[in-house]
N, C-alpha and C positions, 0 to 999 in steps of 0.2 A: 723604639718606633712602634705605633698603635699594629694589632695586626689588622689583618683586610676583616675578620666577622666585624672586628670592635671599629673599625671604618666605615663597613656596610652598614652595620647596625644604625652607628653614628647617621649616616646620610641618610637613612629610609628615617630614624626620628625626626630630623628634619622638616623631611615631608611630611611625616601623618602631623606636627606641628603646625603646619601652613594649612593642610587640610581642616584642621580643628576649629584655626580662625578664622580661614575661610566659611567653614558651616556656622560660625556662632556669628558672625557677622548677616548671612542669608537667612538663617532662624531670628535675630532678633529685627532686619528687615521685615520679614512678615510679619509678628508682631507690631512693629511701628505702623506698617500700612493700613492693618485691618482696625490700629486703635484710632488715625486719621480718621475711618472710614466712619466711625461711629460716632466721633465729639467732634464733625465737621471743623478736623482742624488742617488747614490748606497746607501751614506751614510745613509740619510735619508729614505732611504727604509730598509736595517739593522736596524738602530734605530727603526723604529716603529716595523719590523718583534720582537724584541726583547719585544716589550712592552706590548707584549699580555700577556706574563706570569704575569705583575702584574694585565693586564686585569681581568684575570681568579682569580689572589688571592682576590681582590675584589667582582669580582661577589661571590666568595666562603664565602666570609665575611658577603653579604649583605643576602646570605640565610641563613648561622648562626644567625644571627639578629633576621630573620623571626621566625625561631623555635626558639628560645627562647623566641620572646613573643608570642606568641602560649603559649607556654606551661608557661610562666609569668602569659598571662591577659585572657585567656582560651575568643578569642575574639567573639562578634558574630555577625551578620547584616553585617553592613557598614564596620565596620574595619575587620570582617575575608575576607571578598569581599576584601579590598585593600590589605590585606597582599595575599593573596594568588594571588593578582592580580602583585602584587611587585615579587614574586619566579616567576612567568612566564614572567615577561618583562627582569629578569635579566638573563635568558635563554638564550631571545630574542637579548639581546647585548653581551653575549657571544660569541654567532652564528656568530652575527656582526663584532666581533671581528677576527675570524678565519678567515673572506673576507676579513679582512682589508690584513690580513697576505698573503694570497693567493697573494691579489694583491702588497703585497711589494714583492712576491719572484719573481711574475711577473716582475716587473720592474724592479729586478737585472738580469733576463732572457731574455729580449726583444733586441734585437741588432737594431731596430732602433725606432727609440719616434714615433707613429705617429702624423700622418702628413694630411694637406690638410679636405677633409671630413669624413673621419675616426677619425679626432682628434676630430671636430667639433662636430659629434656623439656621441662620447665618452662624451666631455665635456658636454653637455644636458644630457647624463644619469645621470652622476655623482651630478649636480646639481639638477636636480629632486633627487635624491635618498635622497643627502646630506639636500637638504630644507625637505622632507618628514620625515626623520628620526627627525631633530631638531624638527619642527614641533608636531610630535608624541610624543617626551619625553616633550615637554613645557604643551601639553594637557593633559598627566597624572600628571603631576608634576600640575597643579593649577585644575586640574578637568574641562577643558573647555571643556564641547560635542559639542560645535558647532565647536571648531578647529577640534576636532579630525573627526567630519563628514565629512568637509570638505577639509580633510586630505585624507583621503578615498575614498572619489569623485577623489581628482584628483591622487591617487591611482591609479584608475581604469584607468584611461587616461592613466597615462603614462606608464603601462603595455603594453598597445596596440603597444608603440610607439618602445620600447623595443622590442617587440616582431618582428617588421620590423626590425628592426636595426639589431639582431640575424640573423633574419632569412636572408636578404640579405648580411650578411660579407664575406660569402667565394664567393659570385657571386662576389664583389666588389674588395676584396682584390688581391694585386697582388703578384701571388706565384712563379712567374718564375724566381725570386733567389734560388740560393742555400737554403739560412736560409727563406724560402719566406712561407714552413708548418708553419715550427715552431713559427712561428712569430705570425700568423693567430691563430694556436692554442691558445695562449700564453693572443693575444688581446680578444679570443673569451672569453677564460676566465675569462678577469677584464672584460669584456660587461656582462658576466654571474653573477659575484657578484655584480656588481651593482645592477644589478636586483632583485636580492635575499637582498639587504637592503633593496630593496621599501617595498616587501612581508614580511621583517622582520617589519617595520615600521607602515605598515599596523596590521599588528598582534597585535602592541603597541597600536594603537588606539581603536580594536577590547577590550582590555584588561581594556580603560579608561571606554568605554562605562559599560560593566560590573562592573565594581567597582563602580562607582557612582550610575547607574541605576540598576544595578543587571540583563542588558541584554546581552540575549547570543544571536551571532552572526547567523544569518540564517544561513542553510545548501547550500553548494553551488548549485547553480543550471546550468549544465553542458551544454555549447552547442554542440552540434551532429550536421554532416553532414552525406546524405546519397549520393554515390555517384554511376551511373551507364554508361556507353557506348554508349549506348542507348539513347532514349527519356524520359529519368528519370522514366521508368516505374517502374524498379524495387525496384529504390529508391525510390518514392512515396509510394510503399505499404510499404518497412519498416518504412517510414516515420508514416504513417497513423498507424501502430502497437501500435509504441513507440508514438506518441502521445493520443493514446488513454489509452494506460496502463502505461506511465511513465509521463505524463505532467506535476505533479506537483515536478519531479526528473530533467529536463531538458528542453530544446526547441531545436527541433527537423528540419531539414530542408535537402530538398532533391535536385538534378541538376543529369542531364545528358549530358554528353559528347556533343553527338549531337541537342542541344538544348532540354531543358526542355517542352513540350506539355502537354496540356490535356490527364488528363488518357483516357487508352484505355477504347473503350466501354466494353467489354468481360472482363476485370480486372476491373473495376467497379462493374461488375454483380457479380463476383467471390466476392471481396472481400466484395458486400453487403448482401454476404449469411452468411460470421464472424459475420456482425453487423460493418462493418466501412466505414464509408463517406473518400472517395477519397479528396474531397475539403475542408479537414481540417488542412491538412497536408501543409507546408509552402515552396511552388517549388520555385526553384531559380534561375534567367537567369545565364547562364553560363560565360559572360561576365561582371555581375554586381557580380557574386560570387568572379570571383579573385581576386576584389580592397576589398573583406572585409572577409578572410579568416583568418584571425589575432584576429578574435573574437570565433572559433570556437575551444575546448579542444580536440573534438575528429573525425577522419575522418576516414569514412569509404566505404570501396570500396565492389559492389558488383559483379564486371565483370572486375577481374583482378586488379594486382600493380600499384602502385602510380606512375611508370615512364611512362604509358601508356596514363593518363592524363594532364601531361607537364604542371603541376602546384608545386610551393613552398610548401613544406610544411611547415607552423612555425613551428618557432622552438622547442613552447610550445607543439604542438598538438601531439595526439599520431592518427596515421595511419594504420590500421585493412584491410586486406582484408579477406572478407569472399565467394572468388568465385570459390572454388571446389565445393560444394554442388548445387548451383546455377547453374552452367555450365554442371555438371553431369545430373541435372533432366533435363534441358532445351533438352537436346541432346535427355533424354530418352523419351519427350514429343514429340518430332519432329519425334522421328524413329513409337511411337506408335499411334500418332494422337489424343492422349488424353489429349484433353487440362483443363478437368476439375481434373483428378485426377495431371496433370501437376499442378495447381495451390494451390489445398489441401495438398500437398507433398513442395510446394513452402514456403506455409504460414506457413507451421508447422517449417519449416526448419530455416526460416528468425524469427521466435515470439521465438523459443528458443537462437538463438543468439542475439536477442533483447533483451530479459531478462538477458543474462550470463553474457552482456553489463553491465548493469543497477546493475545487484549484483555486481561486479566489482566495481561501481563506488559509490556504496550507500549502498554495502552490506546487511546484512539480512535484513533490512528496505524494499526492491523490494518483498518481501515474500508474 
């Protein structure tokens, strides 16, 4: 009679077997969509819109599998780490599976194939996404942590790359036809799922590392912008907040409109009566900030709307203003001449939306 390792063993091959087919059937999905997308061929985007449903019966399968040996070989260490890392990757190419389908209905939708540098675009997303995603399943599937690190590494790149490509379509694209929305929608969308395979891809690697090593993924660490109208004054103190009480939550970085400066003498003094150093805070020239605002999660404004500074916003970022409060006291500092109770009403104003920030992005952990 087999023993129980040569039993276990047996049942978890099983599994990473079903896993295997499961990822080469979602990887050669994307493939077929994105080649639909380009030889405007309907059929073959049908066909795969259709093939997600055994997509999904499979992935349904390979976590039946899981619980059952759970509840089989009641596992622990190493193999409950891979099974449970197995139920989360098979999520992960579910997910995957539902972009593929997005982008086959795309491409029974689009009235004309792009073309030129848009196709060009296109195709380097897809490529990156397509090698990432194989990639990620080859380093769960044999346990390789050097693939999957540097899986990861270039992860990270080509998000950045992605996130220009988003962020400039609708500047680039030309809508003056008739169908010229719809079309822009349409492509923004397979530009959108692709991207969402990398971060699914990336997930997959996050999941080898764990299984093998039993390590969990750092917590992300958020980049902030603080932005102002000004000479980055007031950006720099929220900067100087957040970097004092949230640095190991984020990296914090601040610019003004009208060029970035040394803080003010008098806002130095102020803010060295809290307890914070003005020159810790990371100012930004305002012309070296626009070529690298594609690294930045969150941007925030404290002296009015994002169309007031005639900058892109990525696509990714999320864009906050917070300048009713600020503009209310500044007014009631200037009518009453009190510039110190002006800046105590200032700080307190900016350190609570600094925080409501930080809970937001990192929840009770800012506490």
């Amino acid at each position: 009679m087999p023993s129980y390792d040569h039993r276990l063993n047996h049942d978890l091959d099983r599994i990473l077997d079903a896993v295997d087919v499961l990822g080469e059937q979602v990887w050669m999905g994307l493939k077929d969509a994105v080649h639909a997308l380009f030889t405007d061929n309907h059929h073959l985007a049908s066909i795969t819109i259709l093939a997600d449903h055994q997509i999904n019966r499979r992935a349904h399968k390979v976590n039946n599998l899981c619980h059952a040996f759970i509840v089989k070989h009641f596992p622990s260490a190493g193999h409950l780490r891979r099974i449970s890392s197995i139920m989360r990757i098979t999520h992960e190419l579910e997910r995957i599976g539902d972009y593929v389908v997005t982008i086959g209905r795309e491409a029974l939708h689009l009235t004309h194939v792009p073309t030129g540098t848009l196709r060009h675009d296109m195709e380097k997303m897809f490529e990156q996404s397509h090698s990432m995603l194989l990639k990620a399943l080859t380093a769960f599937k044999h346990e390789n942590i050097e693939l999957a690190r540097g899986t990861m590494v270039l992860a990270d790149q080509t998000k950045r790359h992605m996130g220009r490509v988003l962020t400039s379509l609708s500047r680039s694209y030309n809508v003056s036809r008739r169908d010229g929305i719809r079309n822009l929608l349409d492509i923004h969308a397979v530009f959108y799922m692709l991207k969402r395979v990398g971060n699914r891809a990336e997930n997959i690697c996050e999941e080898t590392l764990f299984s093998v090593l039993g390590e969990v993924g750092p917590d992300k660490i958020f980049e902030v912008l603080f932005l102002d109208h000004g000479h980055g004054h007031l950006s720099q103190m929220a900067g100087a907040i957040a970097h004092k009480g949230y640095s190991h939550m984020g990296r914090f970085y601040c610019a003004g409109r009208r060029g970035t400066r040394q803080p003010d003498p008098e806002l130095v003094e102020q803010m060295a009566r809290f307890g914070y150093d003005l020159g810790r805070e990371n100012r930004r020239d305002w012309s070296s900030l626009l070529s690298d605002l594609d690294h930045m999660d969150v941007i925030v404004s404290l002296d009015g709307p994002a169309q007031g500074y005639d900058i892109d916003i990525p696509f990714h970022a999320t864009f906050l203003e917070w300048s009713d409060p600020v503009g209310k006291l500044h007014s009631e500092a200037v009518q009453n001449r009190d510039a110190r109770h002006y800046f105590e009403q200032l700080y307190r104003n900016i350190s609570r939306k600094v925080h409501e920030l930080m809970k937001r992005l990192r929840g009770e952990e800012t506490m």
